[in-house]
VOSEMI-498163 format. One record per atom (N, C-alpha, C): x, y, z; residue number from 1; atom name. Coordinates in steps of 0.1 Angstrom, whole numbers, m for minus. Layout:
! VOSEMI-498163
xx=X | yy=Y | zz=Z | seq=NUM | atom=CA
...
END
This chain:
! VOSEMI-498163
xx=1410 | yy=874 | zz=1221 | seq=1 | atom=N
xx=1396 | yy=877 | zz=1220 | seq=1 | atom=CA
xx=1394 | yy=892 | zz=1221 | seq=1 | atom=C
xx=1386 | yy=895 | zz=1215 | seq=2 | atom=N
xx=1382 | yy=911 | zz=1212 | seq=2 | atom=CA
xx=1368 | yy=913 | zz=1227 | seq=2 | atom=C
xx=1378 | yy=923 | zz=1232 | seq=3 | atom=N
xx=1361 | yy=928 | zz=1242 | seq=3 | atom=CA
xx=1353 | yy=938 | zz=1233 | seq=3 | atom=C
xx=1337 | yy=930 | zz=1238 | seq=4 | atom=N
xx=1329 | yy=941 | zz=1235 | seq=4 | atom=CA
xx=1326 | yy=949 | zz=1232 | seq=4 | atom=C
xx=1323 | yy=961 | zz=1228 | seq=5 | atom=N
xx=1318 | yy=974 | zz=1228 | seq=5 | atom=CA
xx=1305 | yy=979 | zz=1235 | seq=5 | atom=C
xx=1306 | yy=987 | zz=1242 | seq=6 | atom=N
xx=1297 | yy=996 | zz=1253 | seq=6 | atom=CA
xx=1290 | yy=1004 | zz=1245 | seq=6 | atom=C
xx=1278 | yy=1001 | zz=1249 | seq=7 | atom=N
xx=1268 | yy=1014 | zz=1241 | seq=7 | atom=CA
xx=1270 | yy=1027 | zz=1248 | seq=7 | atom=C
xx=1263 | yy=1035 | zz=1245 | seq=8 | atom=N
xx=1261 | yy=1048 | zz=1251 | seq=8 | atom=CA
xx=1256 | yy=1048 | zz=1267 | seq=8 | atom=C
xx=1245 | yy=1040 | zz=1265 | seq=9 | atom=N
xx=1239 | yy=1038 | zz=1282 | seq=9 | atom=CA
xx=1248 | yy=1033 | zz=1287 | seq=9 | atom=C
xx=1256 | yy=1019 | zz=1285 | seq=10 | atom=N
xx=1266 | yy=1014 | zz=1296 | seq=10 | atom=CA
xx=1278 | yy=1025 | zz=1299 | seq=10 | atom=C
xx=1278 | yy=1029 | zz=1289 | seq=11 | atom=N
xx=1296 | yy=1042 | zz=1291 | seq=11 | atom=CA
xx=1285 | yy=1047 | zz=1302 | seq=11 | atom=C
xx=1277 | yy=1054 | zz=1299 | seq=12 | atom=N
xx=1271 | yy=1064 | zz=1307 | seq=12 | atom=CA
xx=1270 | yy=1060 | zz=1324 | seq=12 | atom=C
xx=1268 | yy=1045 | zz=1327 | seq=13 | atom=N
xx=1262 | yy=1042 | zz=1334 | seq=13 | atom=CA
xx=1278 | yy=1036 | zz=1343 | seq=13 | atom=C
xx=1288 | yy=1039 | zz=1334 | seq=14 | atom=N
xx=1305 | yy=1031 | zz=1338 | seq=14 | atom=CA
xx=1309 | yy=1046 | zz=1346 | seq=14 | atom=C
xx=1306 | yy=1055 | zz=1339 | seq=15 | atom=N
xx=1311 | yy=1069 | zz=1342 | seq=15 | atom=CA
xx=1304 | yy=1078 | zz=1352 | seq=15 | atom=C
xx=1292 | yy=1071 | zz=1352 | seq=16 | atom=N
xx=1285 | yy=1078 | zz=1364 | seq=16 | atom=CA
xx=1280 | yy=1089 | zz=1364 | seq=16 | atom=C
xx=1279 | yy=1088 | zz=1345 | seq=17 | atom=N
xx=1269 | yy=1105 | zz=1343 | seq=17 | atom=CA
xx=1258 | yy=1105 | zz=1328 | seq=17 | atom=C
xx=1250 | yy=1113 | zz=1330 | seq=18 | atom=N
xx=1238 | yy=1112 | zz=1316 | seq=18 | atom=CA
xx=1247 | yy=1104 | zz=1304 | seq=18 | atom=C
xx=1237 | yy=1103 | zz=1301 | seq=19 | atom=N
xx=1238 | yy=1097 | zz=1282 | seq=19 | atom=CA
xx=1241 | yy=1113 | zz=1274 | seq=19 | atom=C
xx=1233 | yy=1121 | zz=1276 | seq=20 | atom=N
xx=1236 | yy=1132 | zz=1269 | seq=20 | atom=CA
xx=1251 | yy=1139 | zz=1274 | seq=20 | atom=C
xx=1258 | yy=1137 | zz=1285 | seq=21 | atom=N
xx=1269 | yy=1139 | zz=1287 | seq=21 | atom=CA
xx=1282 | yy=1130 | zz=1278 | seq=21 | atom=C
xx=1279 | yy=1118 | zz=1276 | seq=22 | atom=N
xx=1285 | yy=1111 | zz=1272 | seq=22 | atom=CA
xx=1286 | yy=1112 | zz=1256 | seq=22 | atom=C
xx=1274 | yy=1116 | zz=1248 | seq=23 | atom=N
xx=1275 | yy=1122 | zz=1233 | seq=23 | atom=CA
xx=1281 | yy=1136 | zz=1234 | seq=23 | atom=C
xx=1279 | yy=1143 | zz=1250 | seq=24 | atom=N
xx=1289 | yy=1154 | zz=1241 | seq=24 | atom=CA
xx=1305 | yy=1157 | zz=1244 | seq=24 | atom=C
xx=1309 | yy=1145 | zz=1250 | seq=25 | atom=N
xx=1318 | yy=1140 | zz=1256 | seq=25 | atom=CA
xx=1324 | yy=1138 | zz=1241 | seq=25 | atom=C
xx=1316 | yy=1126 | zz=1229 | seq=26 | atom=N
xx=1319 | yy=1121 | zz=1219 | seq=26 | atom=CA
xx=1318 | yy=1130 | zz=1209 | seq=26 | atom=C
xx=1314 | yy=1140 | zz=1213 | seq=27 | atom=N
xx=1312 | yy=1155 | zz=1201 | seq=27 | atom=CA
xx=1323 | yy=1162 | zz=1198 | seq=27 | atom=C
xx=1329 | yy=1163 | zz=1212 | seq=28 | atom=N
xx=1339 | yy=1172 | zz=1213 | seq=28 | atom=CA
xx=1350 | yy=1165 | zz=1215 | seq=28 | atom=C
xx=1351 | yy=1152 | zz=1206 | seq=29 | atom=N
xx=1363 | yy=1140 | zz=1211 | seq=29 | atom=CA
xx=1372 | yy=1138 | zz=1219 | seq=29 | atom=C
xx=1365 | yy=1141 | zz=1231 | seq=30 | atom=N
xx=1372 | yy=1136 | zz=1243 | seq=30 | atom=CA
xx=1372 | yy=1125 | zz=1247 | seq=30 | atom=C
xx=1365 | yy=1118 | zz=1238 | seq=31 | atom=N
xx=1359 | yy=1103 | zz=1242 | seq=31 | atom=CA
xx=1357 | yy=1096 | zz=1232 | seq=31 | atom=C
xx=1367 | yy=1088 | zz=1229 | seq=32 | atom=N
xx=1367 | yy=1084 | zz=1215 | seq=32 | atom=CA
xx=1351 | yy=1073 | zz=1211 | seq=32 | atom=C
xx=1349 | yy=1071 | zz=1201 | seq=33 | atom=N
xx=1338 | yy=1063 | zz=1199 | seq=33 | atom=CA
xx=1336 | yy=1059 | zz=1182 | seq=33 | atom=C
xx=1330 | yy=1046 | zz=1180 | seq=34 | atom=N
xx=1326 | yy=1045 | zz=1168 | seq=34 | atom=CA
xx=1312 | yy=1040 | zz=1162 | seq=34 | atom=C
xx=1310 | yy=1047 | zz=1150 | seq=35 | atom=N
xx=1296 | yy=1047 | zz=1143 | seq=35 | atom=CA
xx=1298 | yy=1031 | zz=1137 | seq=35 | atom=C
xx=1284 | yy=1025 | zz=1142 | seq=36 | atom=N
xx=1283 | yy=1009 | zz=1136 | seq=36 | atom=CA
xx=1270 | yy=1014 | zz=1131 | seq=36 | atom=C
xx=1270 | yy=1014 | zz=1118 | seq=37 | atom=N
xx=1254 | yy=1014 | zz=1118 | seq=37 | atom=CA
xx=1248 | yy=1028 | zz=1118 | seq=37 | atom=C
xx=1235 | yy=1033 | zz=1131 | seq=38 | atom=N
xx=1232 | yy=1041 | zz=1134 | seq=38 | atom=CA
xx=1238 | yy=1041 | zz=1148 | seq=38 | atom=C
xx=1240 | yy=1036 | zz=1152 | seq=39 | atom=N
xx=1246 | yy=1036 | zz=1167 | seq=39 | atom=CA
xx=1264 | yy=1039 | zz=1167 | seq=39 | atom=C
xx=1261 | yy=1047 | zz=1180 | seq=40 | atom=N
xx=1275 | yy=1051 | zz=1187 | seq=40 | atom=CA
xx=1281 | yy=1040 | zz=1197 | seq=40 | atom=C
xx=1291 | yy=1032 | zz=1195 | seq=41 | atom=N
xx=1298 | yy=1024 | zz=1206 | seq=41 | atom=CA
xx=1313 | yy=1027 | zz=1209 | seq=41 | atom=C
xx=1314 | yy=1024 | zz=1222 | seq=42 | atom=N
xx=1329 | yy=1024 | zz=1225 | seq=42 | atom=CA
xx=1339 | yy=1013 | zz=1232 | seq=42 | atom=C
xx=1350 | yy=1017 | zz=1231 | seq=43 | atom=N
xx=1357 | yy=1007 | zz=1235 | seq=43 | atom=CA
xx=1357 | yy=1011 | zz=1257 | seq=43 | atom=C
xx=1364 | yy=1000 | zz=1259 | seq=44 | atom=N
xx=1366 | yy=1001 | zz=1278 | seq=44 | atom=CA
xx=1377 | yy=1006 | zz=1279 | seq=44 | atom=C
xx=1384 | yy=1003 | zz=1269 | seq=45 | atom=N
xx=1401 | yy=1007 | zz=1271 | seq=45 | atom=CA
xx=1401 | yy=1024 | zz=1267 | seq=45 | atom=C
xx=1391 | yy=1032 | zz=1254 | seq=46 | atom=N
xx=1392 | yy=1043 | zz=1254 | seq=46 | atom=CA
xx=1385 | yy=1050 | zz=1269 | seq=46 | atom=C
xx=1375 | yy=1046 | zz=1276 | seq=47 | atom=N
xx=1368 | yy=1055 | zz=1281 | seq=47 | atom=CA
xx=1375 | yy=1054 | zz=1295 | seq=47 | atom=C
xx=1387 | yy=1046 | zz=1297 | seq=48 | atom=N
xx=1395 | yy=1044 | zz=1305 | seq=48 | atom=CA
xx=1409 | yy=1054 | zz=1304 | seq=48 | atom=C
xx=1412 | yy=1053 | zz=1287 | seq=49 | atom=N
xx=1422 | yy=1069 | zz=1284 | seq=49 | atom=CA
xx=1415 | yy=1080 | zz=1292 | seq=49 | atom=C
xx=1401 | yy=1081 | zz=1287 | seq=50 | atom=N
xx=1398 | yy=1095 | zz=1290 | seq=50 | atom=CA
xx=1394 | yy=1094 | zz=1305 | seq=50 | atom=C
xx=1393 | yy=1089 | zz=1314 | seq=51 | atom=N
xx=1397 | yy=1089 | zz=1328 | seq=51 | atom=CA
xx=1407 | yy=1089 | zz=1334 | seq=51 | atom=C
xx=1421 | yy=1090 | zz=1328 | seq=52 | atom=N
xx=1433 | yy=1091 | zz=1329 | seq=52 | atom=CA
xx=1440 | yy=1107 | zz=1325 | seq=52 | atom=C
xx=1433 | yy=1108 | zz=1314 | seq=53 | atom=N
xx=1438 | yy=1123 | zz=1309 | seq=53 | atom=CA
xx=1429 | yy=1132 | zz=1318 | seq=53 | atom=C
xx=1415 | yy=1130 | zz=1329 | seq=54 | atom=N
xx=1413 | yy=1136 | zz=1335 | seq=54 | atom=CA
xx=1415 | yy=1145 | zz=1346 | seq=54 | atom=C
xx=1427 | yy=1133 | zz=1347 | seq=55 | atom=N
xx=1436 | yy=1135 | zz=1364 | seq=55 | atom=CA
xx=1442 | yy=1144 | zz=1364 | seq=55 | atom=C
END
């Protein structure tokens, strides 16, 4: 089974920082993410890479 995808508010709210931190997180692809639509979603497993490459 396929998990989810996290909007912007949930990453934001997983990571413990603004929504605008988290698009420019996704700007400067540090943070992987994909366009469905008009909307930006992400996976749990990327936003977990990039808490790893933080260390």
């Amino acid at each position: 089974m396929v998990a989810p995808l996290l909007n912007v508010r949930e990453a934001a709210r997983l990571l413990n920082v603004s929504r605008a931190t988290v698009y420019r997180l996704m700007a400067s692809d540090a943070l992987a993410s994909y366009k469905i639509g008009a909307q930006r979603r992400l996976r749990h497993a990327d936003i977990e890479i990039y808490l790893d490459n933080c260390r």
